[in-house]
C-alpha positions as CSV (number, residue, x, y, z in Angstrom):
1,X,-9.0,-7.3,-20.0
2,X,-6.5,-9.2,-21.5
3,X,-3.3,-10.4,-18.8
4,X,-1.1,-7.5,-20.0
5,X,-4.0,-4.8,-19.4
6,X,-4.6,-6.3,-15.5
7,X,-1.0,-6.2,-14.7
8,X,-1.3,-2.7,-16.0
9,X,-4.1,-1.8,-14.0
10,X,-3.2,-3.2,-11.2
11,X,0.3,-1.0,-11.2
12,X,-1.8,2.2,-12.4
13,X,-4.0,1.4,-8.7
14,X,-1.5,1.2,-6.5
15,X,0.5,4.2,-7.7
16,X,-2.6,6.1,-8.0
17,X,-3.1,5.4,-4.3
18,X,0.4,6.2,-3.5
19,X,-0.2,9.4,-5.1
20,X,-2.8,10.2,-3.1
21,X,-1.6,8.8,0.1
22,X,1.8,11.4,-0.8
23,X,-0.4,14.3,-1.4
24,X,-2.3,14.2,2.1
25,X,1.0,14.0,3.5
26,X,2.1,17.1,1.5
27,X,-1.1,18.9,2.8
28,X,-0.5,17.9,6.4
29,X,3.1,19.1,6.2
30,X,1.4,22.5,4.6
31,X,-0.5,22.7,7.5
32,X,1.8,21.7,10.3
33,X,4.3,23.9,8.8
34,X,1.6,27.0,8.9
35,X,1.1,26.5,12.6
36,X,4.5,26.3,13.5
37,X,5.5,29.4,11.5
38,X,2.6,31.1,13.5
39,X,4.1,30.1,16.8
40,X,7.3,31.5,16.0
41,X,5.9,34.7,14.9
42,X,4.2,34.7,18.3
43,X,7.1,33.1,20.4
44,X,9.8,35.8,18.9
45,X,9.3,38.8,21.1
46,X,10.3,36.8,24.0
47,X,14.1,36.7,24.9
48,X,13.6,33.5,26.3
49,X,11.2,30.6,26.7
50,X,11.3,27.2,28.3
51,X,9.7,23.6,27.2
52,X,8.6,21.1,29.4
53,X,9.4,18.0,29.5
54,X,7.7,14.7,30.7
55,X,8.7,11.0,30.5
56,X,6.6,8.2,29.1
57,X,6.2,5.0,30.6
58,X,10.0,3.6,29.1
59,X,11.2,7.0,30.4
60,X,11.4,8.6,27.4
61,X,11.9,12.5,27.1
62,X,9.1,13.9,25.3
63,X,8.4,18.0,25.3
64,X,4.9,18.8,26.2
65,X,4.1,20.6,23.2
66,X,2.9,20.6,19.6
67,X,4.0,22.2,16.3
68,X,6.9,24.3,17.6
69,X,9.4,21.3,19.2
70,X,13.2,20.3,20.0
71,X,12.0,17.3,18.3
72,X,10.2,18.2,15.4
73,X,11.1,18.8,11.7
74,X,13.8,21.0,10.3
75,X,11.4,23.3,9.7
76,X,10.8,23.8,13.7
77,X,14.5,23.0,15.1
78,X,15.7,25.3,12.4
79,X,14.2,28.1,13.9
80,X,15.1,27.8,17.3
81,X,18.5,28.4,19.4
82,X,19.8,28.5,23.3
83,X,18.8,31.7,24.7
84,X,22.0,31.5,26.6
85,X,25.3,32.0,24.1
86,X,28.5,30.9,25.1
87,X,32.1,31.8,23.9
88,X,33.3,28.8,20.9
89,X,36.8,29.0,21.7
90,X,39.3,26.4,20.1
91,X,37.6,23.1,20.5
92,X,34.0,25.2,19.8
93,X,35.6,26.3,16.4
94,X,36.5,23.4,15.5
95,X,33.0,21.0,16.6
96,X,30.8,24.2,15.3
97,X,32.5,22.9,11.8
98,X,31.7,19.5,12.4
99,X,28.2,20.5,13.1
100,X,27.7,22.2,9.9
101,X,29.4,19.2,7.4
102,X,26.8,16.7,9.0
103,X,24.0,19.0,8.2
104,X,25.2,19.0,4.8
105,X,24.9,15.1,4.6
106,X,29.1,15.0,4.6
107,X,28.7,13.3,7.9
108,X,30.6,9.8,7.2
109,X,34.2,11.0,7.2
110,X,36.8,11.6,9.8
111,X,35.9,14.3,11.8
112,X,39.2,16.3,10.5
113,X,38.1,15.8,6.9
114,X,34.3,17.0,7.8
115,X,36.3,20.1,9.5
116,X,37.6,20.6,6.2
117,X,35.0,20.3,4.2
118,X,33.8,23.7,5.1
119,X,36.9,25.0,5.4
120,X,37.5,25.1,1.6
121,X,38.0,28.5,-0.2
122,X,34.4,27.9,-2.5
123,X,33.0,26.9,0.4
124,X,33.4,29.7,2.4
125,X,32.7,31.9,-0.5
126,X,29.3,30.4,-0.9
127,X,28.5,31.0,3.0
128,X,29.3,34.8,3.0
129,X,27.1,34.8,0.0
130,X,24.1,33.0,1.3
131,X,24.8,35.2,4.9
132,X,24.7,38.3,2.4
133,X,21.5,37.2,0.4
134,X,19.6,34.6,2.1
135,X,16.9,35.2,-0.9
136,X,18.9,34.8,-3.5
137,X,18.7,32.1,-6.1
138,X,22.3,31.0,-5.6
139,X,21.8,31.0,-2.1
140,X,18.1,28.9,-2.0
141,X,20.3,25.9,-4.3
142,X,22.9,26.1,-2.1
143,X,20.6,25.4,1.3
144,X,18.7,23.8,-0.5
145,X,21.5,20.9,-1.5
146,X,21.9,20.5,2.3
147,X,20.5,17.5,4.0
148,X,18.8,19.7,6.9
149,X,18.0,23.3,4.9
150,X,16.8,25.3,7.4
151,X,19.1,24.0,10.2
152,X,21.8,24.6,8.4
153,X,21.0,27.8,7.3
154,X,20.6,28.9,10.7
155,X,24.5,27.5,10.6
156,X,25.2,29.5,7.7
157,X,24.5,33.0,9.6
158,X,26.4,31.9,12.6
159,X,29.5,30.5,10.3
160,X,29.3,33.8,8.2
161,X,29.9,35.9,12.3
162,X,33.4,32.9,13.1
163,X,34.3,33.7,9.7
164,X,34.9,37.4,11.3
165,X,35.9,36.9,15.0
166,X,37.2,33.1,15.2
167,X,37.3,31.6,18.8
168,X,35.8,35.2,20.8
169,X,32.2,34.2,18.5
170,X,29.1,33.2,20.8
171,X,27.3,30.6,19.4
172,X,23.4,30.2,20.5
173,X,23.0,27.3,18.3
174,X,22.6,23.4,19.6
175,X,25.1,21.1,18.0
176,X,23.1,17.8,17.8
177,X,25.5,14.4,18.1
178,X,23.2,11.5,16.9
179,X,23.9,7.3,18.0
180,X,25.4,5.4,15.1
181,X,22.0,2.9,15.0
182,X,21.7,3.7,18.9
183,X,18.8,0.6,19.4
184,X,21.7,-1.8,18.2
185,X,24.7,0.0,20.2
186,X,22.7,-1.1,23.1
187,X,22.3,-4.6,22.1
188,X,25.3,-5.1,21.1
189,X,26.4,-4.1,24.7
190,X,24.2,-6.0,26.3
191,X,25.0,-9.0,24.5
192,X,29.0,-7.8,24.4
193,X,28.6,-8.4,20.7
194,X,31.5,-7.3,18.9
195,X,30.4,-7.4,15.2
196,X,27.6,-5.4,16.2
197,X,29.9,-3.2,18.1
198,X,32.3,-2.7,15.5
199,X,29.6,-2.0,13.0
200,X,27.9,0.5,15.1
201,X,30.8,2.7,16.1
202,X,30.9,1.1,20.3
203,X,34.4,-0.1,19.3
204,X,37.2,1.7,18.3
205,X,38.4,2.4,14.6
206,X,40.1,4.9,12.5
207,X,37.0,6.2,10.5
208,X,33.3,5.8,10.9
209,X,31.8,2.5,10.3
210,X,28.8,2.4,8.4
211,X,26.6,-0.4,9.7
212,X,23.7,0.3,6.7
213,X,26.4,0.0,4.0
214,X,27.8,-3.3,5.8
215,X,24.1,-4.5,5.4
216,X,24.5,-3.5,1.6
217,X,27.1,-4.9,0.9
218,X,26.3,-8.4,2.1
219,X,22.7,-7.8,0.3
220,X,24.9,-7.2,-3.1
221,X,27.1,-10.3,-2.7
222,X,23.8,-12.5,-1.9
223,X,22.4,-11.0,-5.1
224,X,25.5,-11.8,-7.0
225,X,25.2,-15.3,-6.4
226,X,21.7,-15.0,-7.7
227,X,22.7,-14.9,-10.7
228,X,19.2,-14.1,-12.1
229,X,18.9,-11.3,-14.6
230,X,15.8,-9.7,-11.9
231,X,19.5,-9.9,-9.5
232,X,21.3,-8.2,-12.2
233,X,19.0,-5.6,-12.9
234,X,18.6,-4.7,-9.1
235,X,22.8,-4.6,-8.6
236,X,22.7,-2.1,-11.8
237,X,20.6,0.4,-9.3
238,X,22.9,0.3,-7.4
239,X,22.2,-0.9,-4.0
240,X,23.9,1.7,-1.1
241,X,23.3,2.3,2.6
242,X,20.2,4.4,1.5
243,X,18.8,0.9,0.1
244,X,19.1,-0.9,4.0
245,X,18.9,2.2,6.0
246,X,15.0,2.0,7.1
247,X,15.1,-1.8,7.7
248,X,18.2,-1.8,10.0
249,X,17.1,1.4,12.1
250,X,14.0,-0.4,12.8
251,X,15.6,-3.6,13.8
252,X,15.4,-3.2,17.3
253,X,12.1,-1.8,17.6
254,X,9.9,-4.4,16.0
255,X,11.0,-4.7,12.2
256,X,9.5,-7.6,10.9
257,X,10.1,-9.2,7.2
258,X,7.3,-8.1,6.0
259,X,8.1,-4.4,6.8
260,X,11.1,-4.4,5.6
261,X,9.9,-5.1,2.2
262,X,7.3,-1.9,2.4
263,X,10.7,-0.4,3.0
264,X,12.6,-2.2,0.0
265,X,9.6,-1.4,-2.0
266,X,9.1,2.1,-1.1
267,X,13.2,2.9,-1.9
268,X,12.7,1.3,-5.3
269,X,9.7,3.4,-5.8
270,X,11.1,6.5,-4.6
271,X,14.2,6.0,-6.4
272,X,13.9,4.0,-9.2
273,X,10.5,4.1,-10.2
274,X,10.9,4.3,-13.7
275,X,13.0,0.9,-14.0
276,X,9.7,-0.8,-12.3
277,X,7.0,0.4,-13.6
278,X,4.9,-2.8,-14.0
279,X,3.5,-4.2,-11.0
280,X,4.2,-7.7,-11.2
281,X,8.0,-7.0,-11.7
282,X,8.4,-4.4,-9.4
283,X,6.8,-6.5,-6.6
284,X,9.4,-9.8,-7.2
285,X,12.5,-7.2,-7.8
286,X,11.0,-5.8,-3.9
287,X,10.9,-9.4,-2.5
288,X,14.1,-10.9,-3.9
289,X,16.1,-7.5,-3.3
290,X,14.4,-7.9,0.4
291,X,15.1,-11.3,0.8
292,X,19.1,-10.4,0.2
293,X,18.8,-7.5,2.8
294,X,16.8,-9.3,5.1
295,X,19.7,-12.3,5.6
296,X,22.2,-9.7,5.7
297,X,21.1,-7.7,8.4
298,X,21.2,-11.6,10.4
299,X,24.6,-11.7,9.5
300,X,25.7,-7.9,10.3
301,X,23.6,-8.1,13.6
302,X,23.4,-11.8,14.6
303,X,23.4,-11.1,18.3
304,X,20.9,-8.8,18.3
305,X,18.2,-10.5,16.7
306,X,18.4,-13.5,19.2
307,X,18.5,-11.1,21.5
308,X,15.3,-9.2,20.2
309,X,14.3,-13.1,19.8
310,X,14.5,-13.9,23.6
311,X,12.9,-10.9,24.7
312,X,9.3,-11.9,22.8
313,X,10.0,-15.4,24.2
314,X,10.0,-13.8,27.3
315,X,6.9,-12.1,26.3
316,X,5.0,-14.6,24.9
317,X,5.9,-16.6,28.5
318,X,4.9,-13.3,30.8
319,X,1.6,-13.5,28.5
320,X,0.4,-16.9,29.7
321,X,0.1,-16.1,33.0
322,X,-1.6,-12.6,32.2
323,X,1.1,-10.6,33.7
324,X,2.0,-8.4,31.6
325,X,5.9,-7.3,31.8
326,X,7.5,-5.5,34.4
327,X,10.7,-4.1,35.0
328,X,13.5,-1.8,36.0
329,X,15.4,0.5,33.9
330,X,19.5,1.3,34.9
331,X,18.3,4.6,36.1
332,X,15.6,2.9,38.3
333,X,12.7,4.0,36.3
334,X,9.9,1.0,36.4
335,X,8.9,0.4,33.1
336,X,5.6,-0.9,32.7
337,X,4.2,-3.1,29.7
338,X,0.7,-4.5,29.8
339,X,-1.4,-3.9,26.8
340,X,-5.1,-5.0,27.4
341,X,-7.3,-6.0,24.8
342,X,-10.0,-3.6,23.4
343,X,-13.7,-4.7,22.0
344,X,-15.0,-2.0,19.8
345,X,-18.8,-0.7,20.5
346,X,-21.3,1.2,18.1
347,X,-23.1,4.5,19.4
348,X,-25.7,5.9,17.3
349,X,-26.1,9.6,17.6
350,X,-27.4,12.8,16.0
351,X,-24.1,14.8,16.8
352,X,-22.5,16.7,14.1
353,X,-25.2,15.2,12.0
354,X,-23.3,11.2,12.5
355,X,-25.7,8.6,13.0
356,X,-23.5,6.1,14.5
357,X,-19.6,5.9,15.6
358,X,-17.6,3.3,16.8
359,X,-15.7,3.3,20.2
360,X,-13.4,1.2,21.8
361,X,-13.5,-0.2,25.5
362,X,-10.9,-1.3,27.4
363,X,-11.1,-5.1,28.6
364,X,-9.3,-6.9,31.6
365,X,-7.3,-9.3,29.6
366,X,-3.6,-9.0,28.3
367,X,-2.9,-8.3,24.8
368,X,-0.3,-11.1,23.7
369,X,0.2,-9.9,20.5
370,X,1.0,-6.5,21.5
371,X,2.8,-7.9,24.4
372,X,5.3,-9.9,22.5
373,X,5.6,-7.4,19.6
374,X,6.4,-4.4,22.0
375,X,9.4,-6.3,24.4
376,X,12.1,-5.7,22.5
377,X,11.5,-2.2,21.4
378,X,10.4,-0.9,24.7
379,X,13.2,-3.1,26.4
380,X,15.7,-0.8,24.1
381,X,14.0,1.8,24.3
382,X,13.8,1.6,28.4
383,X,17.9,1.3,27.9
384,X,18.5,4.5,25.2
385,X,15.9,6.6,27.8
386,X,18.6,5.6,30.9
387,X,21.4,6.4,28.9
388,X,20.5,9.7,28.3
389,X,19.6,10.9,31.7
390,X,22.4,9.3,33.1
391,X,24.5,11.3,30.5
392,X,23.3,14.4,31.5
393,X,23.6,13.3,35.1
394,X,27.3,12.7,34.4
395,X,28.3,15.6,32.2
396,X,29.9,18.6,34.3
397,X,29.4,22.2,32.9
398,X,26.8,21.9,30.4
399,X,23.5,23.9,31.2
400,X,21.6,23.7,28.0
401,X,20.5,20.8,26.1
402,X,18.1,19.9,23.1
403,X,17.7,16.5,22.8
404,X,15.7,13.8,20.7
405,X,16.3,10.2,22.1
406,X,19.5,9.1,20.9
407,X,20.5,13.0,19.7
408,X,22.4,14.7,22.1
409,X,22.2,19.0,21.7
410,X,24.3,21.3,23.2
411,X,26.8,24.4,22.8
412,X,29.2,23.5,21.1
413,X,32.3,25.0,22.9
414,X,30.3,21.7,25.3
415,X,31.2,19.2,22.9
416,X,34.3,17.6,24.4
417,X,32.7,17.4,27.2
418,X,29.6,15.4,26.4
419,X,31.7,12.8,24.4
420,X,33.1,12.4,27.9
421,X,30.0,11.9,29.8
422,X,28.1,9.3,27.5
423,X,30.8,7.4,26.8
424,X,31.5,7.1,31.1
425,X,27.2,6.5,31.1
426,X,27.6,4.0,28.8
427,X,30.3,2.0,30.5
428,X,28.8,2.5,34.0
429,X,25.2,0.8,32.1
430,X,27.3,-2.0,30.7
431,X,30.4,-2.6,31.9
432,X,30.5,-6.1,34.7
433,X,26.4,-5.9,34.1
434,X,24.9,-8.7,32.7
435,X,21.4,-6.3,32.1
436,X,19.2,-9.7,30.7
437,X,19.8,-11.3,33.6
438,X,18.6,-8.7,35.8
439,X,15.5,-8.7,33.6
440,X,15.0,-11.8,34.0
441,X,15.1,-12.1,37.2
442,X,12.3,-9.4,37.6
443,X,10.3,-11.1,35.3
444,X,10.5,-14.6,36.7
445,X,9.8,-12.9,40.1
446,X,6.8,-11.0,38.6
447,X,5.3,-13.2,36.9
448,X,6.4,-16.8,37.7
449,X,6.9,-17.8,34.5
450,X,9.8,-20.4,33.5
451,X,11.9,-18.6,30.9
452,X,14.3,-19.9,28.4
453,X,18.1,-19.5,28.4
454,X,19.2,-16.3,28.0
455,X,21.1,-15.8,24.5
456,X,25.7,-16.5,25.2
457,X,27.3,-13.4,25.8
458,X,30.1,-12.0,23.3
459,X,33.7,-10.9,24.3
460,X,33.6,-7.3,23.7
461,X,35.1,-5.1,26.4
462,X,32.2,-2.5,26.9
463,X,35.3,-0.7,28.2
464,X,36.1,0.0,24.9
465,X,33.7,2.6,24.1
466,X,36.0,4.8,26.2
467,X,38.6,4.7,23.2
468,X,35.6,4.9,20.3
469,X,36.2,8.1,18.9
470,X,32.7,7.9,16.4
């Protein structure tokens, strides 16, 4: 093969495996969509059921249950409302609205222009339409365009009924309020970090701020002083929040360098394929465009990387003295975090016609790899978990919830209400709390290890939060 021909080879491989790796996905999602479509069918004839709910060892809210979930795909929390309705009135009306721009993907506005958005005459015509003749083609493009179809088609039918009786309608639906990057509002609290509060909508401002466009923006003016034509051709794209948004999510719960270029690559892939489709160029277009996105998200979130830094110093101390880690949560939930190595054994056997298997054991001694790799996203995660029970725990009036971590569901006629009580949660967490050095105490006491200094505090006023309006 001559050069040319390997490079092309190589490039035919890997999207020949990416094809392959997409179409078991697309059968999996076949199948998981079949089960959950014959729970329904079976679930319908109830007026009312109930999931269950456990906590895993960060406290997190998990429902005991597969296919049919709170938190599973649109496909399953599309198909599900409260079994108890209650009356919208005003403030209802107007969050219902809300509601149904952010399923649409208009969800970066002020919430008065969201409002708007389907409040406009073509609008509403296309909703009495689609409430008319779910079936139709008109109506399958016009869910279809929506960022969450089946969600907010379930919308659509309810919108279509206040269309007709205004603040008297009962809603069953949950109206679902996801964190603004919640792993790195809770840093940025921690730490009292105020570019990573203002970024992720802690502090105040007059519209949303957009924390994955921030890291865009600094990834295109890094490229710009590139100056390379591979920097040029990248900036043609273009490069938006869509471009950053996988790598910052997953900041604070592990996101190494090397991930976020499987991310880089993956958007360019996804997006842009046909500008790349040589190997060799597509792989230095996914490191350099990384490279830009990688320093930016040190200089949008500073803080919370030497924070997420401290934390697997901490680890890697804790692991020394095979300890493990061991703390409490702001809720007093004891989180637990000691990962023990494994040692993989062979079986031979005649079952199921399988001569031999492999099996893993469980062995007395701390995994420090896993150890410092999970601190900082179970440390966050232990903080998001607290903040949501202690949320609920504040709120007054609200009996049904569906919630997913850092999405909070309920009626929403509730809505004012549940800004109330986790923005009071989240000041009672934060506010005259310096949260790192609790941990640290409890660590040094646990283990007694020698850690280093904790990272300098910021000046926000967690206080703030109270006045955040996004």
């Amino acid at each position: 093969l001559t050069e040319r021909q390997a490079a092309a080879f190589k490039a035919w491989k890997y999207d020949t495996s990416m094809l392959h790796t997409a179409e078991r996905k697309r059968f999996s999602d076949m199948l998981a969509l079949h089960r959950v479509l014959g729970m329904v069918e079976r679930y319908r004839e109830f007026p009312q059921f109930f999931f269950v709910h456990t906590c895993d060892f960060r406290g997190r809210f998990y429902p005991v249950t597969s296919g049919l979930s709170p938190q599973g795909a649109d496909h399953s929390k599309g198909q599900m409302k409260f079994a108890r309705g209650k009356r919208l009135g005003e403030d209802g009306v107007f969050w219902f609205k809300v509601h149904g721009s952010n399923l649409t993907g208009f969800d970066k506005a002020t919430y008065d222009e969201r409002a708007a958005h389907v409040e406009r005459p073509e609008f509403i015509k296309q909703v009495r339409e689609a409430a008319e003749n779910p079936c139709c083609i008109s109506t399958v493009k016009f869910i279809g365009g929506a960022d969450k179809p089946l969600q907010f088609l379930a919308w659509v039918f309810e919108y279509a009924e206040v269309l007709k009786y205004g603040e008297d309608f009962v809603s069953h639906l949950p109206v679902g309020l996801d964190g603004s990057c919640n792993g790195l509002q809770n840093f940025s609290a921690i730490l009292r970090d105020t570019v990573g509060g203002r970024a992720t909508n802690v502090l105040p401002s007059a519209k949303p701020n957009d924390i994955y466009k921030d890291v865009a923006d600094v990834a295109v003016r890094k490229l710009e002083s590139e100056g390379s034509p591979e920097a040029a051709k990248l900036m043609s794209l273009p490069i938006t929040r869509s471009t950053t948004k996988r790598s910052v999510m997953t900041l604070p719960y592990g996101l190494t360098k090397r991930s976020s270029c499987d991310y880089i690559g993956g958007w360019i892939r996804d997006e842009h394929r046909e500008k790349y489709i040589e190997y060799p160029e597509f792989n230095k277009a996914a490191n350099l465009l990384n490279d830009c996105v990688w320093d930016g998200i040190g200089e949008v979130v500073k803080a919370a990387r030497e924070g997420m830094d401290w934390l697997q110093g901490v680890a890697i101390a804790a692991g020394k003295t095979e300890s493990g880690l061991v703390w409490t949560s702001p809720t007093g939930f004891k989180i637990y975090q000691k990962p023990f190595k494994t040692k993989q054994r062979r079986v031979r056997s005649a079952l199921s016609g399988v001569e031999a298997f492999t099996i893993r054991e469980y062995t007395d001694q701390i995994d420090k790899v896993s150890l410092r790799n999970g601190s900082a996203p179970n440390y966050v995660h232990g903080c998001d978990a607290a903040h949501l029970a202690l949320s609920m725990l504040e709120s007054v009036g609200i009996d049904d919830w569906m919630v997913i971590h850092d999405d909070y569901g309920c009626h929403a006629a509730d809505i004012p209400e549940l800004h109330r009580a986790i923005r009071v949660a989240f000041v009672n967490m934060y506010h005259n709390v310096d949260r790192l050095a609790i941990f640290a105490e409890e660590i040094e006491a646990y283990t007694g290890a020698e850690l280093s200094e904790r990272p300098a505090m910021g000046t926000m006023d967690v206080r703030d939060v109270l006045h955040s309006e996004y």
